[in-house]
C-alpha positions as CSV (number, residue, x, y, z in Angstrom):
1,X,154.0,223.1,40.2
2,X,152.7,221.1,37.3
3,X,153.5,223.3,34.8
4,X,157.7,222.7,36.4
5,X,157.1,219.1,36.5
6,X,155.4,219.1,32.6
7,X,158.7,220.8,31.7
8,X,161.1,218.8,33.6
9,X,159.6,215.7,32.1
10,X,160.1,217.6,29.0
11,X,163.4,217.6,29.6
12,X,164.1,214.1,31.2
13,X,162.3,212.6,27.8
14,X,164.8,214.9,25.3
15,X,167.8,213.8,27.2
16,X,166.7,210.4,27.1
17,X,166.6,210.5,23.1
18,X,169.7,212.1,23.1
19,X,171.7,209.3,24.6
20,X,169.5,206.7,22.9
21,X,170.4,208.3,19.8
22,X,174.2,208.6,20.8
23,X,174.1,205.2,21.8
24,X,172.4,203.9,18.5
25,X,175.1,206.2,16.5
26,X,178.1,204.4,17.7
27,X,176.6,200.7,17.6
28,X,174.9,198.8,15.6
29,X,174.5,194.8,15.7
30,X,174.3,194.0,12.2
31,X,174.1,190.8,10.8
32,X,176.7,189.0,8.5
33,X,174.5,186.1,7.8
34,X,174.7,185.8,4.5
35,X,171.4,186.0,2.2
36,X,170.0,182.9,0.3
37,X,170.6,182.7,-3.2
38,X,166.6,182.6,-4.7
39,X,167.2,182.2,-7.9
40,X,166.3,179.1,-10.4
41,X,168.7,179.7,-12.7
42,X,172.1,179.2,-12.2
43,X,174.6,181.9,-13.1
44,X,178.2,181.3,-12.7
45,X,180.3,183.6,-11.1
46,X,182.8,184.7,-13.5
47,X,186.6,184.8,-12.8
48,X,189.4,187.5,-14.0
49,X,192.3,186.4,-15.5
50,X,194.5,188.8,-13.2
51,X,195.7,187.8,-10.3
52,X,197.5,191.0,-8.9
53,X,198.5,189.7,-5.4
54,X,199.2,186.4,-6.8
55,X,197.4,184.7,-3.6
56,X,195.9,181.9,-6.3
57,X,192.3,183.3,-6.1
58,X,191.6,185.5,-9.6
59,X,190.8,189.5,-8.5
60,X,187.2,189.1,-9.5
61,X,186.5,186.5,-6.4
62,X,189.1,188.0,-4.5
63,X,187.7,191.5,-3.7
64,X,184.2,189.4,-3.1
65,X,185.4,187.3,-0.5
66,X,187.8,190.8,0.6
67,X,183.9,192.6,0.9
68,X,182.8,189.8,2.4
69,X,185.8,189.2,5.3
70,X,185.5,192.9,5.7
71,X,181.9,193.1,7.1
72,X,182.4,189.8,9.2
73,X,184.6,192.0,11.0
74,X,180.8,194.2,12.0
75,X,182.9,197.3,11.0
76,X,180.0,199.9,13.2
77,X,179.2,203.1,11.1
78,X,180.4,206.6,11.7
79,X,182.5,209.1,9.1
80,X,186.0,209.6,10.8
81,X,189.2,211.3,9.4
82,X,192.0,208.8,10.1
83,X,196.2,209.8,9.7
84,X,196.3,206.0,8.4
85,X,194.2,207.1,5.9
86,X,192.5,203.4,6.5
87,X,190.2,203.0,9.7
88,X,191.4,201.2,12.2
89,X,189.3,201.3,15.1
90,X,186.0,199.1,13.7
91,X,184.5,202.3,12.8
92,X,183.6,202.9,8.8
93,X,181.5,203.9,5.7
94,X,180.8,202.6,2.6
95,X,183.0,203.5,0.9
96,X,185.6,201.4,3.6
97,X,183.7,198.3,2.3
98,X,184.8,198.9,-1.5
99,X,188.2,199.9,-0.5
100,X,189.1,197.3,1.9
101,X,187.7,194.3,-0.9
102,X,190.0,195.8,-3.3
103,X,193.1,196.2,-0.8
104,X,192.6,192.4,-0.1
105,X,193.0,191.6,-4.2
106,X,196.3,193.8,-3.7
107,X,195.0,197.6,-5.1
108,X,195.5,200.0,-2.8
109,X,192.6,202.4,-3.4
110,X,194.8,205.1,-1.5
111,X,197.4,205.4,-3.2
112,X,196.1,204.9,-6.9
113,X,193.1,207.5,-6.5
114,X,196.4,209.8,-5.9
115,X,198.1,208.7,-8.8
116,X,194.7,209.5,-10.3
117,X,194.4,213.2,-9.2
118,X,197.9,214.1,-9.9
119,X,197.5,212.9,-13.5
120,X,193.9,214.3,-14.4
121,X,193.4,217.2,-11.7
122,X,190.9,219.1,-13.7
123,X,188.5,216.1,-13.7
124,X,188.1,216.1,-9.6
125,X,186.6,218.8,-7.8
126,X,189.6,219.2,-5.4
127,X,191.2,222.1,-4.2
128,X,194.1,220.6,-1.8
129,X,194.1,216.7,-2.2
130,X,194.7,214.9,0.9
131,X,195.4,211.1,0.7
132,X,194.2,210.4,4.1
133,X,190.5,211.2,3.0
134,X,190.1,211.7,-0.9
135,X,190.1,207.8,-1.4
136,X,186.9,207.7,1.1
137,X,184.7,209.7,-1.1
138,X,182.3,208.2,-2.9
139,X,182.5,211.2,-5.4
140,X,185.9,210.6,-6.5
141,X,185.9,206.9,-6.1
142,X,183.5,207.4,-9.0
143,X,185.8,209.7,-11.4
144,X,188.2,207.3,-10.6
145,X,186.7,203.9,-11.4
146,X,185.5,205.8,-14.7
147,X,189.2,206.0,-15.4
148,X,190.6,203.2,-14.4
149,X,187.8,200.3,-14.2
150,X,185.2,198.4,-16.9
151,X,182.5,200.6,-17.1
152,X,179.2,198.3,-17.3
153,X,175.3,198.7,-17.8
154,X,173.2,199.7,-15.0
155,X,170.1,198.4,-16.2
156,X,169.4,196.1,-13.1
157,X,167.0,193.6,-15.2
158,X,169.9,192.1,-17.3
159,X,171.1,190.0,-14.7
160,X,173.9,188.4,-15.9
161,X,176.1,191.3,-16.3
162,X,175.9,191.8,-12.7
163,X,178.7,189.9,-11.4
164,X,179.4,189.1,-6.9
165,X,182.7,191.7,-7.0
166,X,181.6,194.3,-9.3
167,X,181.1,197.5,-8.2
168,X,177.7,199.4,-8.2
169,X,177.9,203.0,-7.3
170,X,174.8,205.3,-6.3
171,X,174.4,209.2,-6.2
172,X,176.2,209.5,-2.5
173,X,176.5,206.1,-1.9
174,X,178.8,202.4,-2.7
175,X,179.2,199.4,-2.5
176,X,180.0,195.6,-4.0
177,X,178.1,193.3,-5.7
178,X,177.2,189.6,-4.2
179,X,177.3,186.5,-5.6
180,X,174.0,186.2,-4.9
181,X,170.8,186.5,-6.1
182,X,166.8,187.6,-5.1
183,X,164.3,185.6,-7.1
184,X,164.6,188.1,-10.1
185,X,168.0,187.0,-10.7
186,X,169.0,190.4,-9.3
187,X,172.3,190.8,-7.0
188,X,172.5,191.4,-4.2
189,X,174.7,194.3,-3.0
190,X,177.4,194.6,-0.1
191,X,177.6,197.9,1.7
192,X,177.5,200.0,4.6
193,X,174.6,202.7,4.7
194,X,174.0,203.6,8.1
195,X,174.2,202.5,11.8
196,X,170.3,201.5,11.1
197,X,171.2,198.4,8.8
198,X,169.6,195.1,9.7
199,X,172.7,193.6,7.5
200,X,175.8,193.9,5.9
201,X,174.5,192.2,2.2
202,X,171.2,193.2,1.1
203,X,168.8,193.2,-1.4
204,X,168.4,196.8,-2.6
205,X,168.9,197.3,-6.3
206,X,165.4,197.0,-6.8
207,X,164.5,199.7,-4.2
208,X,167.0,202.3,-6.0
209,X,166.5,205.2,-8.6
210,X,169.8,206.4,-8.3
211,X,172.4,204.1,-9.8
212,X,175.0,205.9,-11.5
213,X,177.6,203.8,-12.1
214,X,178.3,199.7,-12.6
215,X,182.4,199.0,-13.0
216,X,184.8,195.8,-13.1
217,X,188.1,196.3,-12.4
218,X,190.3,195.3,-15.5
């Protein structure tokens, strides 16, 4: 008898996880309060001298404040394929965050990352493109910001080359830069890890070995 009711607590406890881990998988109440900016010196956010929607705000500031309108929507995590291509059910990943900011400055990631493969094929590792999907790799977005963006340094300790709507890539992971600032002058970053996150824009370029890219769109 105690041996059935050991195992059918067992069981009670592994279902219980389950659906506690369903449950955490699908929601997430991450913050969008924005971090302080902590540091003395004042850096000024630079500005493009494109503007390719033509709204009046230059593209630098514009995919910022696209990263930024993005999260306020508390996209929740989970990896999705979409026929839209884009997500729209207020699911996402990280790489929705970088291709949602530049969408709002008028470059839609989509479609150029396809004008991308058709013209240099050999440098992706694609065997059937698909537009719905390609876009929302962070492997590609890579290759492709290599080609089409500014590349810059990835030393995090010179500060003022790190600019709120750059774009900082990692080994499998993306996202954009703040405007702000942790007390070593380092940015801030904008992305969309996991369904774990405690926010939205967070101060993680210190806790990373694994920076392999740092772009500007021209």
């Amino acid at each position: 008898m105690k041996k059935k009711l050991l195992i059918s607590g067992v069981i009670a406890l592994v279902a219980i996880c389950g659906i506690l881990f369903y449950v955490l998988s699908c929601y997430q109440n991450t913050s969008t309060e924005r971090l302080q900016d902590k540091y003395d010196s004042n850096i000024e956010q630079m500005h493009s001298t494109v503007d390719k929607d033509q709204d009046g705000t230059d593209d630098q500031v514009d995919i910022l404040e696209g990263a930024l309108n993005y999260i306020a929507s508390k996209p929740k995590y989970k990896s999705r394929y979409y026929q839209s291509g884009y997500p729209d059910d207020q699911y996402g990943v990280c790489t929705d965050v970088v291709a949602n900011a530049l969408k709002s400055a008028g470059y839609d990631v989509m479609e150029l990352i396809q004008e991308d493969i058709q013209r240099s094929p050999g440098d992706y590792d694609i065997d059937e493109p698909d537009i719905r999907i390609d876009f929302r790799r962070v492997s590609n977005l890579k290759i492709f910001f290599s080609h089409t963006a500014i590349s810059l340094t990835t030393d995090i300790s010179d500060v003022e080359e790190w600019q709120g709507g750059d774009i900082v890539i990692f080994k499998n992971h993306i996202g954009i830069v703040s405007d702000r600032r942790n007390e070593n002058g380092v940015s801030y970053v904008i992305h969309h890890n996991d369904p774990y996150q405690t926010a939205y824009e967070q101060n993680i370029l210190e806790t990373r070995d694994d920076i392999v890219g740092h772009y500007r769109i021209e």
